[in-house]
BAPA-757759 format. One record per residue (C-alpha): residue number from 1; residue in three letters; x, y, z. Coordinates in pm, whole numbers, plus 50000, padded with zeros to 5 digits. Layout:
BEGIN
+------+------+-------+-------+-------+
! resi ! resn !     u !     v !     w !
+------+------+-------+-------+-------+
!  NUM !  ALA !     X !     Y !     Z !
...
+------+------+-------+-------+-------+
***
This chain:
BEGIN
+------+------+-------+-------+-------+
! resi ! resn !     u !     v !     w !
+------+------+-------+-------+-------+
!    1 !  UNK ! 51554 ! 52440 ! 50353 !
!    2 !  UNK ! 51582 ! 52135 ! 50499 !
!    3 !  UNK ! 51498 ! 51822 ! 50322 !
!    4 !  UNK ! 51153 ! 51604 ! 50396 !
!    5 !  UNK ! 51202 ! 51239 ! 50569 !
!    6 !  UNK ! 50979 ! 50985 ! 50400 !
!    7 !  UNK ! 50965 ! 50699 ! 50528 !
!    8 !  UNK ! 50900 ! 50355 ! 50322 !
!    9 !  UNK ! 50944 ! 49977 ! 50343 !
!   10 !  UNK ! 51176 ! 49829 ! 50158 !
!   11 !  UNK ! 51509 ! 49856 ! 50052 !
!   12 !  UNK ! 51583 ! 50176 ! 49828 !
!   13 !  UNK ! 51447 ! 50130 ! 49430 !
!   14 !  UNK ! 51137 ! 49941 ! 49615 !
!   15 !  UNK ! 50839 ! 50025 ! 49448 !
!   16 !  UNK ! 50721 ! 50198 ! 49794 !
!   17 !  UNK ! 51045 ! 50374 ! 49705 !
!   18 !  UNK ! 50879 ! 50500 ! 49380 !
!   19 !  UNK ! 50565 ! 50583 ! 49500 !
!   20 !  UNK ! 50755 ! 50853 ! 49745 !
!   21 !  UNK ! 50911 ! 51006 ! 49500 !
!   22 !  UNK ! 50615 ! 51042 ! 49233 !
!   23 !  UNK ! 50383 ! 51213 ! 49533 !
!   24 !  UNK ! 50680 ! 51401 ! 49708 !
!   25 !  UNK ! 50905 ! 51519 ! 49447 !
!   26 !  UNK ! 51337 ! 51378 ! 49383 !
!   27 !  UNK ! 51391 ! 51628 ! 49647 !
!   28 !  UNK ! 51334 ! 51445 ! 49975 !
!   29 !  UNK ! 51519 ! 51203 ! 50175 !
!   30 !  UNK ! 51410 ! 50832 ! 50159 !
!   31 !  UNK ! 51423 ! 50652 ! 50473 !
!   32 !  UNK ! 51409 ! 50266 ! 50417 !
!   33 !  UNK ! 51240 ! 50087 ! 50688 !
!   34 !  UNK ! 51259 ! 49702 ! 50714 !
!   35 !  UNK ! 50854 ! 49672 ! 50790 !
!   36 !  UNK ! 50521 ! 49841 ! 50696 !
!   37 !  UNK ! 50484 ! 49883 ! 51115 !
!   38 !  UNK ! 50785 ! 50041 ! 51180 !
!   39 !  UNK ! 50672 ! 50287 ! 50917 !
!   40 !  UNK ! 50412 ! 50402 ! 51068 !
!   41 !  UNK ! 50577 ! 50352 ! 51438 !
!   42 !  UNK ! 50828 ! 50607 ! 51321 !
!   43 !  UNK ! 50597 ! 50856 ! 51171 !
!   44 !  UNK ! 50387 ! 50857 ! 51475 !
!   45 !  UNK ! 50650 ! 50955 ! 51692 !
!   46 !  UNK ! 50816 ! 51175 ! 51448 !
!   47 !  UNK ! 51128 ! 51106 ! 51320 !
!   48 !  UNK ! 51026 ! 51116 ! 51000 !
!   49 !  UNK ! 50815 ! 51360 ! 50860 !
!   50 !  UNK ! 50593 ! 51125 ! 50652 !
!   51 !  UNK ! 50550 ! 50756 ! 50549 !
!   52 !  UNK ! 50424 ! 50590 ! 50252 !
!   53 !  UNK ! 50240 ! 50275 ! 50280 !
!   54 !  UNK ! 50122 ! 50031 ! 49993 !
!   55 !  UNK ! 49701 ! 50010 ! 50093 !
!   56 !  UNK ! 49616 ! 49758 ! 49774 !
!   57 !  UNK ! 49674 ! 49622 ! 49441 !
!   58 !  UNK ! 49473 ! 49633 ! 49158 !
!   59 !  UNK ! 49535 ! 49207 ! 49063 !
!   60 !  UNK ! 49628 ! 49057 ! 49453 !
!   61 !  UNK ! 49405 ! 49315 ! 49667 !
!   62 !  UNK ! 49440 ! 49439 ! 50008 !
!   63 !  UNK ! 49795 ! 49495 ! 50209 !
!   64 !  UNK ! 49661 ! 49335 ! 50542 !
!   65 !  UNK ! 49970 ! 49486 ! 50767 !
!   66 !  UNK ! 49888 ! 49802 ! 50630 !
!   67 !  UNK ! 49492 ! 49764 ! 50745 !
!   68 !  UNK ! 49603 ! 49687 ! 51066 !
!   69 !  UNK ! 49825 ! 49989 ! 51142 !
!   70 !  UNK ! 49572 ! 50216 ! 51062 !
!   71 !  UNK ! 49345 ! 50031 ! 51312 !
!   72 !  UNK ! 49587 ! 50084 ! 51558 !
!   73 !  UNK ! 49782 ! 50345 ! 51493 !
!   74 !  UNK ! 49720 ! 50759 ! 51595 !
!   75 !  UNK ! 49870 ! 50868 ! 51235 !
!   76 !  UNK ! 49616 ! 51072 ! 51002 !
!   77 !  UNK ! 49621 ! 50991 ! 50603 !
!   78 !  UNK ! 49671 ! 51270 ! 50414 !
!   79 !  UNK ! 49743 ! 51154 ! 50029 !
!   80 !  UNK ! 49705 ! 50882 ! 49816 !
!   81 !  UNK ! 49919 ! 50754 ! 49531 !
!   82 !  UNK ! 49909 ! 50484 ! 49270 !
!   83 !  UNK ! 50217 ! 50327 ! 49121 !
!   84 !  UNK ! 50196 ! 50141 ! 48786 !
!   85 !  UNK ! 50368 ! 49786 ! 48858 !
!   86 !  UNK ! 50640 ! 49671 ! 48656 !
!   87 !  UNK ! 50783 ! 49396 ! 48702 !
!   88 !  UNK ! 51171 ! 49252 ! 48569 !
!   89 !  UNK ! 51309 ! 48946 ! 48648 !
!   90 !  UNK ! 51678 ! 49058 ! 48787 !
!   91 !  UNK ! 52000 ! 48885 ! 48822 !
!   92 !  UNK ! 52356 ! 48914 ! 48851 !
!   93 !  UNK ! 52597 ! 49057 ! 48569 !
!   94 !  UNK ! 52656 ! 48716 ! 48425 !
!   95 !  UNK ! 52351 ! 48520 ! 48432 !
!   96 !  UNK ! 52129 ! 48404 ! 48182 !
!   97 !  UNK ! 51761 ! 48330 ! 48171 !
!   98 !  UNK ! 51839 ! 47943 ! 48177 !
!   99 !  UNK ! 52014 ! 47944 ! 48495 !
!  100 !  UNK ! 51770 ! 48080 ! 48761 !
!  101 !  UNK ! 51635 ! 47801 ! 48953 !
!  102 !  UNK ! 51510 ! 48003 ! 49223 !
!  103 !  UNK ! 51341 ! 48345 ! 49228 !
!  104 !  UNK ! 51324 ! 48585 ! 49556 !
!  105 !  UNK ! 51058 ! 48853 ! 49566 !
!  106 !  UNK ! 50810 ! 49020 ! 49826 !
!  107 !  UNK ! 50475 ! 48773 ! 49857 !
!  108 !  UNK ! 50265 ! 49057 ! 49655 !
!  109 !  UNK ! 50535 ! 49050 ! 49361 !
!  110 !  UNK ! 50584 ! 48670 ! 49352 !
!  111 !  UNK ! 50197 ! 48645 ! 49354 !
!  112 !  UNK ! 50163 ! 48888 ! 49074 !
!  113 !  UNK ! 50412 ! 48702 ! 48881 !
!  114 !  UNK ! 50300 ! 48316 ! 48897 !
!  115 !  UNK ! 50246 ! 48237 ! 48604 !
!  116 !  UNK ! 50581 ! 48401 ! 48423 !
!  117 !  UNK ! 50774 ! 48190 ! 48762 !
!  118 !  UNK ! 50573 ! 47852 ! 48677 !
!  119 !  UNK ! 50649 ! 47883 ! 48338 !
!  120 !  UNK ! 51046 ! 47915 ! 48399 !
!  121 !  UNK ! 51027 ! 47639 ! 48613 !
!  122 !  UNK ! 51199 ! 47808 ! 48944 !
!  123 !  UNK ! 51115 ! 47780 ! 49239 !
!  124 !  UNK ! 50932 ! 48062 ! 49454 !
!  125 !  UNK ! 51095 ! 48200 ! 49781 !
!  126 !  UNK ! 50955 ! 48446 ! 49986 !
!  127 !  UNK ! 51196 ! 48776 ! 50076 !
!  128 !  UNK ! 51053 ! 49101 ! 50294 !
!  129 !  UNK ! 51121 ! 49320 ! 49987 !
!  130 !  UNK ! 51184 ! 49284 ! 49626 !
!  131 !  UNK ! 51417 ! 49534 ! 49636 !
!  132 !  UNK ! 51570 ! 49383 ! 49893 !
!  133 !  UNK ! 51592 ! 49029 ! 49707 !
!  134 !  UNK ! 51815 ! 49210 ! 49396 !
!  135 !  UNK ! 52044 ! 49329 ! 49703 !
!  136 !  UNK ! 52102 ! 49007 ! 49926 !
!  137 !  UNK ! 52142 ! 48849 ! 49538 !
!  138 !  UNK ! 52411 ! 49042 ! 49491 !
!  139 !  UNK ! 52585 ! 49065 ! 49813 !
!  140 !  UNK ! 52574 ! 48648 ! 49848 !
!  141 !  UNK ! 52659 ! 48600 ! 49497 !
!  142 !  UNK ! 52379 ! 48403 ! 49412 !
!  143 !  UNK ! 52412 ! 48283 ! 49037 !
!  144 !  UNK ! 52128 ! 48051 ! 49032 !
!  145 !  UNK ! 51881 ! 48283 ! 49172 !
!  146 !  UNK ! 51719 ! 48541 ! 49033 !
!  147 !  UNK ! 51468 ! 48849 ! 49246 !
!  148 !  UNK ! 51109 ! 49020 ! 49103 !
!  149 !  UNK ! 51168 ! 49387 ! 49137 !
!  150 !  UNK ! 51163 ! 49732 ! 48972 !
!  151 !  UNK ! 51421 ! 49820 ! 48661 !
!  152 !  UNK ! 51545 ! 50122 ! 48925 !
!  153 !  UNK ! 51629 ! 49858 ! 49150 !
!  154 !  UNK ! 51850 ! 49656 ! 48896 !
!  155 !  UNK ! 52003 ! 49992 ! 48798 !
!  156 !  UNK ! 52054 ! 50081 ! 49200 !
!  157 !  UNK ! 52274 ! 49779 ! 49257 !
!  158 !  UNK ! 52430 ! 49698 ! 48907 !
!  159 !  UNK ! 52234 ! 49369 ! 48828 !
!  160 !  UNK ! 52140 ! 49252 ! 48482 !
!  161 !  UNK ! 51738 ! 49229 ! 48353 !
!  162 !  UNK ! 51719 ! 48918 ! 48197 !
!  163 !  UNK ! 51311 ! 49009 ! 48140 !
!  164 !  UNK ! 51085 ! 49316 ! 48221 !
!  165 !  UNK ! 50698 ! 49360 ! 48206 !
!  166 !  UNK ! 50667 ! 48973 ! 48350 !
!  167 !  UNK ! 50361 ! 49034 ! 48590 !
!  168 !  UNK ! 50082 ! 48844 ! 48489 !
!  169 !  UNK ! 49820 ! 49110 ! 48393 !
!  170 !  UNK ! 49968 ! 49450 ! 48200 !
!  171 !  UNK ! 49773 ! 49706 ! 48404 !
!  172 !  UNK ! 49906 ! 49611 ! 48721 !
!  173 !  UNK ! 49909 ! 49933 ! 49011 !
!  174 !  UNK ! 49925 ! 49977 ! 49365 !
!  175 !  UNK ! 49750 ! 50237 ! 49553 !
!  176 !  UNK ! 49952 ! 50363 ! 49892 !
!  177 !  UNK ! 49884 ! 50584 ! 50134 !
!  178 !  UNK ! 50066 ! 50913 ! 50282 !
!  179 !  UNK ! 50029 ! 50888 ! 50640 !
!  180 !  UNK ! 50149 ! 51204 ! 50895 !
!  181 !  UNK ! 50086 ! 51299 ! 51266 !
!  182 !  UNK ! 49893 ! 51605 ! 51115 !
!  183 !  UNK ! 49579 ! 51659 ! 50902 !
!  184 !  UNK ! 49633 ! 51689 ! 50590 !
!  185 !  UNK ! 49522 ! 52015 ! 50388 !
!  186 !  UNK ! 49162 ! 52086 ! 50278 !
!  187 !  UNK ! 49092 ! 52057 ! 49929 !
!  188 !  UNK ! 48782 ! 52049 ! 49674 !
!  189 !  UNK ! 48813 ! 51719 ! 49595 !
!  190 !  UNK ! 48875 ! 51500 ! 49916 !
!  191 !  UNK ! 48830 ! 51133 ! 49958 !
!  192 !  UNK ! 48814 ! 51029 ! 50321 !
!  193 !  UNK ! 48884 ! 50720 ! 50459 !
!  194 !  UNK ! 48707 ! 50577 ! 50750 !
!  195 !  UNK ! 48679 ! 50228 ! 51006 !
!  196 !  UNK ! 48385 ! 50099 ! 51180 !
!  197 !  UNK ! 48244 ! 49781 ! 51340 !
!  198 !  UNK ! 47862 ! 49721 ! 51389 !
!  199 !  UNK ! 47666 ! 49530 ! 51641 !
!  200 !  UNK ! 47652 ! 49144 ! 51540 !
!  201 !  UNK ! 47300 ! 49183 ! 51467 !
!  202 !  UNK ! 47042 ! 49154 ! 51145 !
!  203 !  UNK ! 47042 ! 49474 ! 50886 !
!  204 !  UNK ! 47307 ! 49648 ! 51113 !
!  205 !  UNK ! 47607 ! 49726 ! 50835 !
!  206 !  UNK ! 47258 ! 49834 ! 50607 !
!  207 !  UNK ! 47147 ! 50081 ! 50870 !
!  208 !  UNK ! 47521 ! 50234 ! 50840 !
!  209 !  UNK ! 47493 ! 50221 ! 50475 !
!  210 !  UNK ! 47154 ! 50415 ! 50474 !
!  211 !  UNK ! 47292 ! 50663 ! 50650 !
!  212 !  UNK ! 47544 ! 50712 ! 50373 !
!  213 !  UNK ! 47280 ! 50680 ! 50079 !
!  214 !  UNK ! 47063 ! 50902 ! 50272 !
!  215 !  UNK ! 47290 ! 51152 ! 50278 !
!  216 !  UNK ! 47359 ! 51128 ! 49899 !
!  217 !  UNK ! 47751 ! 51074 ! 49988 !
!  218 !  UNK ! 47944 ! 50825 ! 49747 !
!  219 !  UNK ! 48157 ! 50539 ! 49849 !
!  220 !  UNK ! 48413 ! 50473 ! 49611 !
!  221 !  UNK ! 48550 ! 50092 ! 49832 !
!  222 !  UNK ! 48412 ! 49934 ! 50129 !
!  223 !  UNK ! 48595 ! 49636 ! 50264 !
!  224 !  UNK ! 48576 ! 49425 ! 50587 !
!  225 !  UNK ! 48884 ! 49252 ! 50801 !
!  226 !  UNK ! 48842 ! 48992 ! 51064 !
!  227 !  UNK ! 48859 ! 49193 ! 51450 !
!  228 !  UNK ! 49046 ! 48972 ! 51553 !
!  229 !  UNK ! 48833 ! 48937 ! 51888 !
!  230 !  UNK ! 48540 ! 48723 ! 51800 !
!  231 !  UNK ! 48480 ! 48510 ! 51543 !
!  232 !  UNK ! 48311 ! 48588 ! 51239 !
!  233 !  UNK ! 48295 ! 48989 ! 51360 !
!  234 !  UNK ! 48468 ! 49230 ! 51097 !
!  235 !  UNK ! 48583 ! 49637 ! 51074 !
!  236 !  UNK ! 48479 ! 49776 ! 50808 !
!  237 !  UNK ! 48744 ! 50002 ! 50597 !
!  238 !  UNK ! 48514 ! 50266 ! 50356 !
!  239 !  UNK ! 48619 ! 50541 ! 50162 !
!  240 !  UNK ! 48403 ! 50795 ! 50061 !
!  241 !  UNK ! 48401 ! 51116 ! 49830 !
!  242 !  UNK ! 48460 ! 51486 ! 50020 !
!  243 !  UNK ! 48610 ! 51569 ! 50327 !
!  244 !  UNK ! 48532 ! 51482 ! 50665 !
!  245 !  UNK ! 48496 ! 51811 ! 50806 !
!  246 !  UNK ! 48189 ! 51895 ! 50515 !
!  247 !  UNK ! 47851 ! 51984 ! 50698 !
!  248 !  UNK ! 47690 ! 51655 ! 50537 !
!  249 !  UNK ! 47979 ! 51416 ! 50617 !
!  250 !  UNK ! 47974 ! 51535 ! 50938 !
!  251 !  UNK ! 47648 ! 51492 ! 51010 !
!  252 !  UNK ! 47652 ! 51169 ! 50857 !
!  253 !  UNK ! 47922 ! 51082 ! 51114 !
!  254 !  UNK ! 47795 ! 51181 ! 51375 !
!  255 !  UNK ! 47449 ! 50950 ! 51298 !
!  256 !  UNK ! 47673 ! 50705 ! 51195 !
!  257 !  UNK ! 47831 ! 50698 ! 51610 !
!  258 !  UNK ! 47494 ! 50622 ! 51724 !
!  259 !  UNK ! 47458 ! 50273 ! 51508 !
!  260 !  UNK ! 47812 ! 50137 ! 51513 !
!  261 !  UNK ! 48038 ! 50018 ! 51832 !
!  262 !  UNK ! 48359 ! 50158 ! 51659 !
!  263 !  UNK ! 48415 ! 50454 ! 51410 !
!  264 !  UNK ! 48733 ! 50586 ! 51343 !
!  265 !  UNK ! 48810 ! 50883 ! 51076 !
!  266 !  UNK ! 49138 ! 50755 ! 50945 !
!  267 !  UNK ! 49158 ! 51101 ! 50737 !
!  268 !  UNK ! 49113 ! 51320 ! 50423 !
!  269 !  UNK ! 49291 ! 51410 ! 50120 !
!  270 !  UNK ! 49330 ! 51516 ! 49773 !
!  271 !  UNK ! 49175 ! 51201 ! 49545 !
!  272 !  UNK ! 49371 ! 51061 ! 49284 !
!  273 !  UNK ! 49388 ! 51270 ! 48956 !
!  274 !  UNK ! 49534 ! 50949 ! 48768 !
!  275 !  UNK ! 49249 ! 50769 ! 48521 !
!  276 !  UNK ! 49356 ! 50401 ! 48619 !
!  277 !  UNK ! 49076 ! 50248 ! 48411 !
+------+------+-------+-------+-------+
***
């Protein structure tokens, strides 16, 4: 049979990396991708058969080029995975903990890490991937420097951990999404993810909201992004319990049309079996 194409940003042994392989299986075929866009660009026109985007973490919050593909973007989600985060301060071969002076790591790791990189005294520099960062490390021979990334990703390239578990708080996870040009299967235990935007006027997100409570269906997150278009106007991202396709959800919907100026059903899928809390 032939092998699955998931794609992912990063460099391979990124955590994105990871997350493929703990919803897919060791079985597939990674396909690195330099951005979270041209992730979903190549899923959407298919040359690979999936992509797997980070969607939030549990300490630094929302991915905001991940929000704004699914805006845009015709792809359906169809799964959702969360990754426990941890973290390892990674250098070359011969380093030692008193040399790095700088550290390289994606914005999200380096956030996740302050404290640990204040308290070494290096300085911060942004990279597009922290997988990426233990790479360029050791293709410039970079003794000084040392990158934030996963202990696959030191193993990957043949670097040295001079200290793992350094994120700042221990239960640390990200949340991704599987994204396809195809539904995803129907299950018993859906989650759905939706977008909308209101009218800019008084108790309009509440009469959205009623519909919802009304309707007795849960909503497990609700948040709002800027459009982009107008000041102080937002989409709002909510995901809900069951599948879109239930009589009640759909009916909800369908009310829901009537009272917003934007509604988009991003998708449904299985929820997470994982107990995070």
């Amino acid at each position: 049979m032939k092998k699955l194409r998931i794609g992912f940003q990063g460099e391979h042994g990124a955590f994105s990396e990871q997350a493929v392989f703990q919803h897919f299986g060791p079985s597939v075929e990674t396909v690195p991708s330099r951005t979270i866009r041209e992730v979903f660009n190549l899923t959407e026109v298919g040359a690979i058969d999936s992509g797997v985007v980070p969607v939030e973490n549990s300490i630094e919050g929302s991915i905001s080029e991940t929000y704004d593909m699914l805006l845009t973007s015709s792809v359906k989600v169809v799964g959702e995975v969360a990754v426990r985060v941890v973290h390892c301060l990674i250098a070359l071969p011969s380093a030692r903990l008193s040399d790095i002076k700088v550290i390289y790591s994606h914005p999200q790791a380096l956030a996740q890490c302050r404290n640990f990189v204040a308290g070494l005294g290096a300085e911060p520099r942004v990279a597009y991937d922290t997988a990426g960062s233990v790479k360029m490390i050791k293709d410039e021979g970079l003794v000084a420097a040392g990158a934030i990334a996963s202990e696959k990703a030191a193993e990957i390239y043949g670097m040295k951990i001079l200290k793992k578990g350094i994120e700042d708080y221990g239960r640390n996870f990200t949340r991704f999404l599987v994204v396809s040009k195809n539904e995803g299967k129907r299950t018993g235990n859906s989650k759905t993810s939706v977008i909308f935007s209101v009218p800019h006027t008084p108790g309009s997100l509440y009469n959205v909201l009623e519909v919802f409570a009304r309707a007795g269906i849960n909503m497990t997150k609700i948040e709002s992004r800027p459009t982009r278009q107008r000041p102080w106007e937002y989409y709002f991202f909510v995901d809900i319990e069951g599948h879109h396709k239930d009589r009640e959800i759909a009916r909800a919907f369908a009310e829901i049309a009537t009272k917003t100026v934007f509604l988009k059903v991003l998708g449904s899928y299985p929820r997470l079996k994982e107990d995070l809390v």
